[in-house]
C-alpha positions in Angstrom: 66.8 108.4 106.3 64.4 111.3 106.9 64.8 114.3 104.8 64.1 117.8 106.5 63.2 120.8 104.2 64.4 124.0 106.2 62.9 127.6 105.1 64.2 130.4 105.7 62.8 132.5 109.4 60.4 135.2 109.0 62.2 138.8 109.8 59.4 141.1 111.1 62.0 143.5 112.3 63.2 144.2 108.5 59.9 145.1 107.6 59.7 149.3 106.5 56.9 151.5 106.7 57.1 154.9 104.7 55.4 157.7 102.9 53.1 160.5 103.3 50.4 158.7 105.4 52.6 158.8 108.0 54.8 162.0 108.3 53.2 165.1 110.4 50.3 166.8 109.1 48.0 163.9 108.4 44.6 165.0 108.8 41.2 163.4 109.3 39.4 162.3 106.9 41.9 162.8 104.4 42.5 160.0 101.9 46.0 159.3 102.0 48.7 156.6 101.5 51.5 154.9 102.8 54.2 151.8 101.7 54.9 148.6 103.4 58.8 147.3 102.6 58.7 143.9 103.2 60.8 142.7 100.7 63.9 141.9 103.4 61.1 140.3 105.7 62.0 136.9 104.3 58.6 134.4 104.2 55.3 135.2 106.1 51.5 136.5 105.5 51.4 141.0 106.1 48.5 141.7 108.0 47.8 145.5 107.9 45.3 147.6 110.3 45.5 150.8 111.5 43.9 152.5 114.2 42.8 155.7 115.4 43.6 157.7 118.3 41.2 156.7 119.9 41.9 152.9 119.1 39.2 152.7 116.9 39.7 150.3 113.6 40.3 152.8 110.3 39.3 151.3 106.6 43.1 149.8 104.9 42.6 149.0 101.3 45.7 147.2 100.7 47.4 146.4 97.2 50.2 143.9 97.0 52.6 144.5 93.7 53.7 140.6 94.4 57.2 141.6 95.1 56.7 142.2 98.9 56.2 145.8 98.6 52.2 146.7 99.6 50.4 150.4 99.3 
C-alpha cells in the first residue's frame, strides 16, 4: 500500500495588498510602505517586485514577521 501525503493548494487569489504605498498621492522618490496579507494564501514562496511606470524594476526591501504578513 502506497501512502499519499496531500497539502493543502496555494490560494494566490486570497492574497491582500494594503497601505499607504499604494493609495493616491504616492510620489517619487518618496520612501514609503505597503503590507502584503498572505496569511489566507495557504502554502507557497511570496515573491515581491514592483515596477515603475515606465516598467522599470523599483528597490523592495521586504520583511517577513513569519506569520504570512510581509512589509
Amino acid at each position: 500500500m502506497m501512502q499519499v501525503y496531500v497539502e493543502e493548494p496555494s490560494m494566490p487569489e486570497k492574497v491582500k495588498v494594503f497601505g499607504p504605498g499604494i493609495e493616491p498621492g504616492v510620489t517619487c522618490f518618496t520612501r514609503t510602505h505597503f503590507f502584503v496579507d498572505c496569511t489566507e494564501a495557504g502554502p507557497g514562496d511570496v515573491a515581491i517586485s514592483l515596477t515603475d511606470d515606465k516598467g522599470m524594476d523599483v528597490p523592495v526591501d521586504a520583511d517577513d514577521n513569519g506569520e504570512g504578513l510581509f512589509r
